[in-house]
C-alpha positions in Angstrom: 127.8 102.8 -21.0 124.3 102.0 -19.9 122.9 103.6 -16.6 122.0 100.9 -14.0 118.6 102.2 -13.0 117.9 99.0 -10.7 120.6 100.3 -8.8 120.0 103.9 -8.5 116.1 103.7 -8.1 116.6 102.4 -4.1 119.1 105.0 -3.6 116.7 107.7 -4.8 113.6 106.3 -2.9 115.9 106.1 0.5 117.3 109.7 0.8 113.8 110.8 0.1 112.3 109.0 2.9 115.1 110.0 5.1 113.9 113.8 5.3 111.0 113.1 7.1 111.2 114.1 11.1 108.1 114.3 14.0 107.1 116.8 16.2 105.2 116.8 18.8 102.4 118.8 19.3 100.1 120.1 21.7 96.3 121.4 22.7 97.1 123.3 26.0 93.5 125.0 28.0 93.9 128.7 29.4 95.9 128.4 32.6 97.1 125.0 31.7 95.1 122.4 33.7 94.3 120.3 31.1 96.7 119.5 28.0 97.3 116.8 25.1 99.8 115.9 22.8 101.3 113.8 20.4 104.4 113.4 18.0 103.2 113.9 14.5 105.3 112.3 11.3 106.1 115.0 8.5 105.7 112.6 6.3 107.3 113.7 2.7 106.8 117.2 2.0 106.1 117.5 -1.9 105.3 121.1 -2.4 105.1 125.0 -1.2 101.2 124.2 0.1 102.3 121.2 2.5 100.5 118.3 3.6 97.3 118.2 5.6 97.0 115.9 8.5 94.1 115.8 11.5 94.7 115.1 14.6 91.6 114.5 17.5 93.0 114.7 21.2 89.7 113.9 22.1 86.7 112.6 20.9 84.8 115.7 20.4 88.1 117.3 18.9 89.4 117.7 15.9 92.5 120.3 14.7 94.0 120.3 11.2 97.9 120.7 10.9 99.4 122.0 7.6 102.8 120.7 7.6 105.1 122.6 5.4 108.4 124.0 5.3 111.7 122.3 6.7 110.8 122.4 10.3 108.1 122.4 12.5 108.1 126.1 13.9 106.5 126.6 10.1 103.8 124.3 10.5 100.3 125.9 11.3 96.8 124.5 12.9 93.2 125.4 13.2 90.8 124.4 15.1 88.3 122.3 12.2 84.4 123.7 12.6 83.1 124.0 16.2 84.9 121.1 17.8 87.2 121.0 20.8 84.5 122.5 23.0 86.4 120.3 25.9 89.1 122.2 25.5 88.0 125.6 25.5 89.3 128.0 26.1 92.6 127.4 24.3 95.7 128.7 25.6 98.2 127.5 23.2 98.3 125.0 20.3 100.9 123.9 18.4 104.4 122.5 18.2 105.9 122.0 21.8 109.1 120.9 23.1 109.5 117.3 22.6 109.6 116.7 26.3 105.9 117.6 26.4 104.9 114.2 24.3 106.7 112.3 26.7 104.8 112.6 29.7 
């Protein structure tokens, strides 16, 4: 019996793909009067360390997200050098409630 590995190859490639899911995320000032946000693709998750993945609400912005884990309450950010000065001071960043992307 030989293994048909034209057949199981798509199979394989699908389910992987299918574990991927967003989240959307957010860059909220002290006292809320100015906020961004986005939804942000997991993308495939190969390891423990995660993928990296920038994000630039503005222009003079940018925040690194390390996805990792099997949802997004375990993914991380940081603010990347001295940017976001726009958007200082912060009073939350990070994953929001997906009714925040939507507006």
């Amino acid at each position: 019996m030989q293994l048909q590995t034209s057949l199981l190859l798509p199979a394989i490639l699908f389910a992987q793909s299918s574990l991927a899911y967003f989240c959307c995320y957010v860059i909220v000032t002290n006292g809320a009067n100015t906020w961004k946000s986005t939804m942000i693709d997991s993308g495939w998750i190969a390891n423990e360390k995660g993928n990296i993945d920038y994000w630039s609400p503005k222009p003079d912005c940018k925040i690194e997200i390390t996805k990792k884990g099997t949802g997004c309450a375990n993914w991380s950010s940081r603010i990347v050098d001295t940017t976001c000065k726009s958007l200082q001071p912060v009073g939350h960043m990070g994953v929001a409630p997906e009714w925040r992307c939507r507006q």
